[in-house]
N, C-alpha and C positions, 0 to 999 in steps of 0.2 A: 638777143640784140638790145634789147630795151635794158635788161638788168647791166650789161656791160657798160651803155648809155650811161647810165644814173650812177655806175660806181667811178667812171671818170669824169663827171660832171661833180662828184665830192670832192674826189682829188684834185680836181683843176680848183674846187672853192677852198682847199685848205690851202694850197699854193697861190692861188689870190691871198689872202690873208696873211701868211707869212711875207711875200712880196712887200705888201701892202705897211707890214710893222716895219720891214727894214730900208723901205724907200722911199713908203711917203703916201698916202691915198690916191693924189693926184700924179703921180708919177706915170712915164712912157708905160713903164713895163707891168705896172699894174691893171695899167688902161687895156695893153694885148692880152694879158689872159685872162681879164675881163670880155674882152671879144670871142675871144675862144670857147669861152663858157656858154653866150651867145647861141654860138654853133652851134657848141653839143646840146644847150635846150632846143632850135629848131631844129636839128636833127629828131632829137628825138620823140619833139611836137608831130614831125611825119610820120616817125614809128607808129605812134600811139592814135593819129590820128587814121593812118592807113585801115587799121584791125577790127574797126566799129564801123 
């Protein structure tokens, strides 16, 4: 669960960053999968924090 976590939490920052060059930093759609990303770190902050 955790390694799935962290290998869509890259993807979702390389897709931030392409977003980000073709529309703008401040743009809608960079700001959601900015949120999404959000997600998958507190998602994953419970993985990680569940297992200790």
């Amino acid at each position: 669960m955790r390694h799935a976590l962290l290998t869509e939490i890259e993807k979702a920052k390389e897709n931030m960053v392409q977003v980000a060059k073709e529309e703008g930093i401040a743009s809608k759609s960079t700001f959601q999968v900015s949120q999404s990303i959000d997600q998958l770190l507190n998602e994953l902050h419970k993985v990680t924090s569940t297992k200790h």
